[in-house]
N, C-alpha and C positions, 0 to 999 in steps of 0.2 A: 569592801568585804565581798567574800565571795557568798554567789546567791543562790546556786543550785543545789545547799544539800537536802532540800526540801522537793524536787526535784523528782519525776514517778520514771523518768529516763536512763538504765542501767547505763548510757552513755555520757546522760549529763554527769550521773553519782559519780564517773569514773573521773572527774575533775573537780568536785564538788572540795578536795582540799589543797587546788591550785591555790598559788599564790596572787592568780592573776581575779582580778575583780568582774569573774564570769557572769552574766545576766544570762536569764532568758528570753527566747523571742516575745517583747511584750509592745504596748505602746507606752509606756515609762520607760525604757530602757532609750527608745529616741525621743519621746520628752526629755531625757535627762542631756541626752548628745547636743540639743539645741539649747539647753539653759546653758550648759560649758560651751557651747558653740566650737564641739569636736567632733571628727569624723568619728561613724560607727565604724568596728569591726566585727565583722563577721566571719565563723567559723563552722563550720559546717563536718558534718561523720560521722559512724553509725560504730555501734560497741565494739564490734569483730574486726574493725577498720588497721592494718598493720599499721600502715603509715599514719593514721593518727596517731596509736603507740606513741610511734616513734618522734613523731615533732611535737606530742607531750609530752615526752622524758626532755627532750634537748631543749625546750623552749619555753612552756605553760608551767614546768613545776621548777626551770629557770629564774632564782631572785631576780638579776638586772634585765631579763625579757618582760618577765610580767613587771618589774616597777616602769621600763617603758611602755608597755603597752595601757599601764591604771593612768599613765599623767598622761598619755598622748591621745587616749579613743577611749569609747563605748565598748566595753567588750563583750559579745553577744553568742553564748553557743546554742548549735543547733543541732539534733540529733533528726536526720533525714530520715530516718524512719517514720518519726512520729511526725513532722513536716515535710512530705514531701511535695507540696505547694510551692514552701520556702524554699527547698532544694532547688527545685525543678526551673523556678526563672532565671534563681541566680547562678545555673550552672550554664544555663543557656548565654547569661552573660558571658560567663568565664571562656565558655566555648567558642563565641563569637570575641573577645578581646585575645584570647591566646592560641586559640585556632583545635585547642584540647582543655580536656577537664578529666574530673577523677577527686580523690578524697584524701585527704582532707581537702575541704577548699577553702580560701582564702579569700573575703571578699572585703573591699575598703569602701564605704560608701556614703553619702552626704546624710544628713540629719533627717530629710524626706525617703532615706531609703534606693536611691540614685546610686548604681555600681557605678565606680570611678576607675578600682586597680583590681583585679582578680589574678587568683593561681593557684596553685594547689600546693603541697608539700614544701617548704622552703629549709633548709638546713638552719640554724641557728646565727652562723654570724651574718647570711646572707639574711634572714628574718629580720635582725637587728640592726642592719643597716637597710631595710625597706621601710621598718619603722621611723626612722627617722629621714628616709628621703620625704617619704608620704606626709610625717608631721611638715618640714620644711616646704613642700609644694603646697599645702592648706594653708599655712602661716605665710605665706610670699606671695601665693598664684591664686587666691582662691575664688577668685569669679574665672578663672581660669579651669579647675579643679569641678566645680558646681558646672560650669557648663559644659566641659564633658560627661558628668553621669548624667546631666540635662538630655546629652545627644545618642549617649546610648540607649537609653530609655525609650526617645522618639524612633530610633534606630527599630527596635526590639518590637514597640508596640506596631509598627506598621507590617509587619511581619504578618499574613494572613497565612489559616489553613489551606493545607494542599486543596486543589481546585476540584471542588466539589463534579461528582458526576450522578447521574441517578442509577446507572444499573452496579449490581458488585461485578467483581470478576466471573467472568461466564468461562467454559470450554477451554477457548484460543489464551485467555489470559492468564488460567491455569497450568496449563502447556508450556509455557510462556515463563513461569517462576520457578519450574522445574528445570527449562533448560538454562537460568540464570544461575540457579543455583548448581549444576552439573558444571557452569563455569567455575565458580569458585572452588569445587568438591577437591580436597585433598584425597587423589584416589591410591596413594601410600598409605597415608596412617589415618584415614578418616577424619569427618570435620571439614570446616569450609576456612578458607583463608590460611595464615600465620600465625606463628606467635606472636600475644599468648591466645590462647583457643580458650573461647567459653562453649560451654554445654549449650547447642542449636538446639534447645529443647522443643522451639513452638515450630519450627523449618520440620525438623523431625517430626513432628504429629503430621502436621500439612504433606507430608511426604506420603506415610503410612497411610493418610487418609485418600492419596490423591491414588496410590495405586489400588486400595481398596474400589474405589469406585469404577478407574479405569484398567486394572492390569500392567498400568506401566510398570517395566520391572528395573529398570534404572531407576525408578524412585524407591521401590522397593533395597534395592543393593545399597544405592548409598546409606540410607538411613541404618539399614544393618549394621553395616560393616564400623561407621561412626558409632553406633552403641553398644557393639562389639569392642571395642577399640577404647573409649572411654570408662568402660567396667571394665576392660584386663589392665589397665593403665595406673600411674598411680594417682588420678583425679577422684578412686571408689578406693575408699578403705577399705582397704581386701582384708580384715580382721572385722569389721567393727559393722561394716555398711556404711553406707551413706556417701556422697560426693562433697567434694571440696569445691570452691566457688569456681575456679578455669585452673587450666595448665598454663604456667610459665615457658613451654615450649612447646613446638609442635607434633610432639610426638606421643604427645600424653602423659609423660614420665615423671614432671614435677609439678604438683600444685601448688597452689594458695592457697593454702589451709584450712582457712576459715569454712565452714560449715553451715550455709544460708538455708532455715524452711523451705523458701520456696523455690528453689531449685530440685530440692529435692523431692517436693510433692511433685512439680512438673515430670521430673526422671521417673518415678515413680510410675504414673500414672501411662508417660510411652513405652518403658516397658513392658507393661501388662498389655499394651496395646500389639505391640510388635509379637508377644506372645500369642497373641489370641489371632493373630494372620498366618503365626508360621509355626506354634505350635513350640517353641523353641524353651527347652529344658533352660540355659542359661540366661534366658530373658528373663522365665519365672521366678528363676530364684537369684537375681538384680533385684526383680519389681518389689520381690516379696522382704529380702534384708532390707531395702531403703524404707520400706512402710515399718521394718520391726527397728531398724535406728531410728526412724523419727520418734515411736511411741517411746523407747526406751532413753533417749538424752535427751530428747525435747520436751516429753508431756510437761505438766506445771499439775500441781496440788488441785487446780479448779478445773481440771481436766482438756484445756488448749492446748497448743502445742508452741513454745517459744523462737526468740525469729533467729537466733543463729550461734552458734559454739566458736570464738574467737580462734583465729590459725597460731596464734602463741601460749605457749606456757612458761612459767617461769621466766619468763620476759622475751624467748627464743622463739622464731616463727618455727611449727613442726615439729617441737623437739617431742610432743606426745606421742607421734605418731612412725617417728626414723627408728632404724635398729644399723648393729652393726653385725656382722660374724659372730662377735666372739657374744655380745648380748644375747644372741640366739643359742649358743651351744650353752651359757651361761643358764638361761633358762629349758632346754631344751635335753641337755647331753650333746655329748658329742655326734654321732650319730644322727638322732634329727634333727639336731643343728646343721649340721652339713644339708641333709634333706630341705628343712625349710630354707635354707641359703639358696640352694637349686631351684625353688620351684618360686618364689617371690624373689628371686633376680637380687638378692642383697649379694654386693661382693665390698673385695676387702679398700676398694678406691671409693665406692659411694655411688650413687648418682647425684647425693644431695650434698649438705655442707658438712666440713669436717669429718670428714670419710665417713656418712650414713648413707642408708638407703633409704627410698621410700620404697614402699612394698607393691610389688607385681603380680599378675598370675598371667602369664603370658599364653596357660595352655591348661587345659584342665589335667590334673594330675591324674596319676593312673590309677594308683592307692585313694580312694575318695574317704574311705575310714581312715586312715591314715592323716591325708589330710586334714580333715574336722579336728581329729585330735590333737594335733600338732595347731592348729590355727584358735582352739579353745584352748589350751594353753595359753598360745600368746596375748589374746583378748584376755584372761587373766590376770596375768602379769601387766600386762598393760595398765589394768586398772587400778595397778599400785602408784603408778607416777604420777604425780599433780595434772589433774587434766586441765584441759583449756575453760576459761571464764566462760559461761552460757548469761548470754542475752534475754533474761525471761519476759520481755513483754511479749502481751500475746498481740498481733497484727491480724488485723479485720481478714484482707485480703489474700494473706496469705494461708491462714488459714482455713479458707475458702478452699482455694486451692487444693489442701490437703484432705479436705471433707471429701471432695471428688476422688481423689487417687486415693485413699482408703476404704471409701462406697465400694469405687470399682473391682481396685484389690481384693478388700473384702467376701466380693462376689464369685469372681476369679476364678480364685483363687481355695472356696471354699473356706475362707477366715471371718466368719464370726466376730469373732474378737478385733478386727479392723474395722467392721460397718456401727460395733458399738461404741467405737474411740473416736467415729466420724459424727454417731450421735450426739456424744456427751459435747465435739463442740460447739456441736449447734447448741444444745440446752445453755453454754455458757456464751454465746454471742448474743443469744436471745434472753438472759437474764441478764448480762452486764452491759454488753457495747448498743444494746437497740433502747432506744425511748421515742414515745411518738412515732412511731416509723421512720427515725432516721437512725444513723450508724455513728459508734465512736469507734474513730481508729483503732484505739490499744488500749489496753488495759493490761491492769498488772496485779499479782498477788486479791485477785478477786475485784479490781477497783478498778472503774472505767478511768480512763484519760482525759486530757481537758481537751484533746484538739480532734474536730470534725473529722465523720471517713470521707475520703473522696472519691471519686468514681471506682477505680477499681475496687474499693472497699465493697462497692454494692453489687459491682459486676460480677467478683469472683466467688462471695458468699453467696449469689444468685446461683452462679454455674453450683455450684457444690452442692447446693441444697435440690437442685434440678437434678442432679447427679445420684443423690443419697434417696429420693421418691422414686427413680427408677430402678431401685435395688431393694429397698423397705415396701414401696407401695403408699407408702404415708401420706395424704392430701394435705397435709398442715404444711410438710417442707416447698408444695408448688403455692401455696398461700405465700408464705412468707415471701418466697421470691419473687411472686406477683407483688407483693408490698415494696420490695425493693426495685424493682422493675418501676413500678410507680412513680416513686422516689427521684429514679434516673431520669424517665422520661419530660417530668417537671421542673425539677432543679438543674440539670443540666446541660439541656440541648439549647444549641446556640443558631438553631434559629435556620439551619441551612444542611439540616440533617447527621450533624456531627455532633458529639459531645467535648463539652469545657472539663479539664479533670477535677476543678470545685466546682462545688454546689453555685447557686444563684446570690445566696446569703453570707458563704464563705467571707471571710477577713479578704479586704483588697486589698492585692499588693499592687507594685507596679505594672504587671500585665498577670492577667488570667490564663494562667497555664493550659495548653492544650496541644498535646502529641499525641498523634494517632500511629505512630510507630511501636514496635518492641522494643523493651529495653533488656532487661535482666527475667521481668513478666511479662506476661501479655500487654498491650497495652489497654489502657483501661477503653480507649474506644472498642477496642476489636472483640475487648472481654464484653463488654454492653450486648457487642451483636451478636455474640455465639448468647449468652444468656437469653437475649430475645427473641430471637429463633428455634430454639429448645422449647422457652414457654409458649409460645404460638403455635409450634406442632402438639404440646399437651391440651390446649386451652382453645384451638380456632382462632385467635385472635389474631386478625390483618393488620390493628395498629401495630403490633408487636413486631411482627413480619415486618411487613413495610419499613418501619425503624431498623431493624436489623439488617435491610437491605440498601439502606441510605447511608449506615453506619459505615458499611463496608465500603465507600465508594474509593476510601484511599489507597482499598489495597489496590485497587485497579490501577492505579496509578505507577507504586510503586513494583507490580510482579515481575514485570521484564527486568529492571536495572538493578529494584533494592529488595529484595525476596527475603533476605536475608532480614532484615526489620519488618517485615510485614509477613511473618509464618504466620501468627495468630488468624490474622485475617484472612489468610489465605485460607487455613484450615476449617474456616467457619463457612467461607466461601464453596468448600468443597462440602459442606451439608447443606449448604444451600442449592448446591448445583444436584446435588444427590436427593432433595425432595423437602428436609431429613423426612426418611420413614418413620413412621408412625408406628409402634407397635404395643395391643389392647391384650391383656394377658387377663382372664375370667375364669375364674374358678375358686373351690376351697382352697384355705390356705394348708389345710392339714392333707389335702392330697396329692399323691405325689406325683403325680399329672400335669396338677397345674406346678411343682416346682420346676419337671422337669421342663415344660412350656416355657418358666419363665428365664431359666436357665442358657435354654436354644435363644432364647431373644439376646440377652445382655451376652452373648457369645458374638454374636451379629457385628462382624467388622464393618455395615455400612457407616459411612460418615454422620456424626453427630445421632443418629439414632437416636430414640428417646421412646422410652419403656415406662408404661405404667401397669400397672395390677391389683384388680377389684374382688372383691367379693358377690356372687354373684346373689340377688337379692336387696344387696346393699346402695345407701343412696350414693349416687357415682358423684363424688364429689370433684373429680376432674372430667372436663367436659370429654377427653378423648374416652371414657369410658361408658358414655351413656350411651345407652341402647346395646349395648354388646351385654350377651348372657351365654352362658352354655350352651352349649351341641348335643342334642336329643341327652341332655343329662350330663354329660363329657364336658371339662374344662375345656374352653378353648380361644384359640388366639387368630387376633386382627393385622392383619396387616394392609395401612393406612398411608395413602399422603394427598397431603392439602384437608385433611378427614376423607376422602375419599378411600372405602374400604375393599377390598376384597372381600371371597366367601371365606368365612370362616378356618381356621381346620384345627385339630385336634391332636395332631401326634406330631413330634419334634422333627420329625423327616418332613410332613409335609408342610411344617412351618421353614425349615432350612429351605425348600425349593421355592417356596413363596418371597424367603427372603433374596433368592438370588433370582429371582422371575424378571 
């Protein structure tokens, strides 16, 4: 029988009335492999996954697929969200047996958990004849079989972190990952590399930040012109907001549909950044739509935000989101039908399947009332078609992420309404996913999940919550993340100034996951060290620092060659290289002195900055606050690095010159 409909994974439920006798990751599921003495299978994908779809319609809800796969194997699914532990080895498998990976994945493996055959996506008769190669290789070869996942295993575990160095990347090495990445820079259509192009979210901050501190303005260009390029493109829903997971080509023109949180709090949060460097009207209102689509399709009833809106409807990849001509004059008149045909690039061949388009803004229109009208309409009408399946569990980490890019937003951007949607996650991370000071991954419909968060989970709720104290003032949010910081520093470091992506205590699989690379997010080591580095400029703390700086030893490694996987680090690197500044904001909250002070600060394009804000009188519950009080009466502001302060001053110019001193 099948066992997931009990199941808290909108991705397990979405198998949950296969025919195939699914399990969950348990240790009964291989207790049960060795009392039949058959291979596991393992199946690996996350809700929004196309190609899962797809080799679920043609294979798992398949009668003679699933009756071979109930007589032949353990059938085990995994929803990589909520395990990405389990992901993360066996994709390393996959990678190293097939030379590539991706999702679905397919893993065949001895009753110990030993990958034997991995791959990802397999067509149906080609699935159905691997089934039965793999049953006949177990049944004929199988000390054969056993001792190859025996060799991969040994293969994999000998595998050490990149080689540890003590300092992070200084000056030359940041230099150094700018012109790496100026090699790869598609300087036509923006973006690094080929098709398909993902959104360089963390290369892009690292860029921003790096010209912030130095003035290069090659860093400054490329990263523009790439965020430029990706919001006229069809990867940003030019209706709705928000970004779709990469482009299918290089030019920006078709996405992949699916709709990932955290992609989009990253986007989010660089363009408010690139805004706040260059001032730029179409940054703002990128940064500002992608904060107003996450609240508006992502929130959940307990106030998080869920991890992703699936790229199909109705079975179709897109089809929510394509128009063609005559849909347009259909809803529109003839008249600005033609108009919006012009101005978002729909014509009568497509760009996409079946004579659609997806929708453009190649150029800002000239009629902007015009626009709006015409384009609220179409989000209208849009919202009469069956939208795409939304993924509601809430993710630790990712919503971390979003706490941050809505703080900032927020602040920005003068919305209110974003710094209170970045509260309410926290009140619901700290009433559902925290007990004892550790972290549950996910939670769903108000109910924690059963499986542990792991690093990133604490890194990124750190950063957010570091993020939301410098925009609130609230000492409880640098508490907590001092709690989580805690957390990290204990359960996860391995001994050689790196962090393991599980805990100490974590379920052991065959090797303990640990990449300090980017992937999709930051990686959870780089997320550790920018978090650690933020709370050591609030707090004095050298352990903090020092970890932070041990953290980062890979990027060092990786800035010349692989820049491109190691932005996070870079970017954390480049607050490390920049001091971070320190900045002490004193005064009433009701004066508007000290708003405008605090205002001048969180405007501060220095790298990683970190802003706190006291009441003056009040016990300074963050150490960057104590001893800082008013100016013969006057609110006023510190500017600080290493705690070493400056004189004080009082008006927002003389705070602007201090910051650029």
């Amino acid at each position: 029988m099948n066992r997931l409909k009990d199941a808290t994974s909108p991705y397990l439920l979405q198998h949950a009335d296969n025919p195939v006798d699914w399990r969950e990751w348990d240790e009964e599921a291989f207790a049960e492999a060795r009392r039949r003495e058959v291979p596991v299978l393992l199946s690996v994908g996350y809700a929004a996954c196309h190609w899962c779809h797809v080799m679920a319609h043609e294979s798992f809800e398949d009668e003679t697929t699933a009756r071979m796969m109930n007589e032949m194997f353990v059938n085990i699914k995994v929803d990589r969200e909520e395990r990405p532990d389990v992901d993360a080895v066996y994709m390393e498998a996959t990678q190293a047996m097939t030379g590539q990976g991706g999702w679905p994945m397919t893993v065949f493996m001895t009753p110990d958990g030993h990958p034997f055959y991995c791959g990802t996506y397999f067509p149906r008769q080609h699935f159905q004849a691997l089934l039965q190669a793999v049953h006949r290789a177990w049944t004929d070869k199988r000390d054969e079989v056993v001792g190859q996942g025996r060799q991969v295993v040994d293969a994999l575990a000998s595998r050490g972190p990149l080689a540890a160095r003590a300092e992070p990347p200084g000056a030359e090495q940041l230099a150094d990952a700018v012109r790496a990445l100026a090699g790869a820079y598609d300087a036509a259509r923006g973006g690094f590399g080929g098709a398909p192009k993902f959104p360089p979210s963390m290369a892009l901050e690292f860029l921003l930040r790096h010209h912030a501190r130095t003035g290069d303005e090659q860093a400054l260009a490329m990263a523009g012109h790439t965020l430029e390029a990706m919001a006229r493109g069809g990867m940003y829903d030019q209706l709705g907001g928000g970004f779709a997971r990469y482009s299918v080509d290089d030019s920006w023109v078709v996405p992949h549909f699916e709709k990932m949180l955290y992609d989009n709090a990253l986007l989010a949060r660089v363009y408010a950044h690139w805004w706040r460097l260059t001032g730029s009207p179409f940054a703002r209102r990128i940064a500002v739509e992608t904060c107003d689509w996450m609240l508006r399709d992502l929130r959940t009833a307990e106030g998080g935000l869920a991890s992703a809106l699936d790229a199909d409807s109705e079975g179709v990849e897109g089809k929510y989101y394509v128009w063609t001509p005559a849909q347009l004059r259909e809803v529109l008149g003839d008249e600005d039908g033609a108009y919006a045909a012009e101005i978002f690039d729909v014509t009568e061949g497509g760009s996409f399947e079946h004579g659609t388009s997806v929708l453009r803004l190649l150029r800002d229109p000239d009629d902007l009332e015009r626009h709006a009208r015409v384009r609220a309409a179409l989000l209208e009408a849009r919202g009469r078609r069956v939208p795409p399946a939304r993924d509601d569990k809430v993710v630790a980490a990712w919503n971390g992420l979003a706490v941050a890019a809505l703080a900032e937003c927020g602040a920005l951007f003068e919305r209110p309404d974003l710094v209170t949607a970045a509260t309410e996650i926290v009140r619901l991370v700290e009433s559902v996913h925290l007990r004892d000071g550790r972290l549950t991954r996910t939670s769903r419909a108000g109910a924690a999940g059963a499986n542990a968060g792991v690093l990133e989970d604490y890194a990124d709720m750190a950063e957010g919550l570091l993020a939301l104290h410098g925009v609130t003032g609230d000492a409880a949010h640098v508490r907590l993340a001092g709690m989580l910081l805690d957390a990290v520093l204990e359960r996860f470091g391995d001994g050689d100034g790196g962090f393991y992506d599980t805990a100490d205590d974590a379920e052991r699989l065959f090797r303990r996951p640990q990449d300090p690379t980017d992937n999709a997010t930051p990686s959870g080591q780089f997320a550790a060290a920018g978090a650690l580095l933020s709370y050591a400029a609030l707090t004095g703390s050298s352990r903090h620092r020092e970890a932070a700086a041990a953290a980062l030893a890979p990027a060092t490694l990786l800035a010349a060659k692989h820049a491109r996987f190691a932005g996070w680090g870079l970017a954390v690197a480049e607050a490390y290289a920049a001091g971070p500044v320190e900045i002490a904001i004193v005064g009433e909250p009701e004066d508007e002195r000290t708003r405008l002070l605090h205002r001048t600060a969180l405007m501060s394009p220095a790298p990683g900055a970190v802003v706190s804000v006291g009441t003056p009188g009040a016990p300074a519950r963050v150490p960057l606050l104590e001893g800082r009080g008013p100016v013969d009466g006057a609110p006023a502001a510190y500017v600080c690095r290493h705690f070493a302060c400056r004189l004080p001053v009082t008006t927002p110019a003389d705070l602007t010159r201090e910051l650029h001193s």
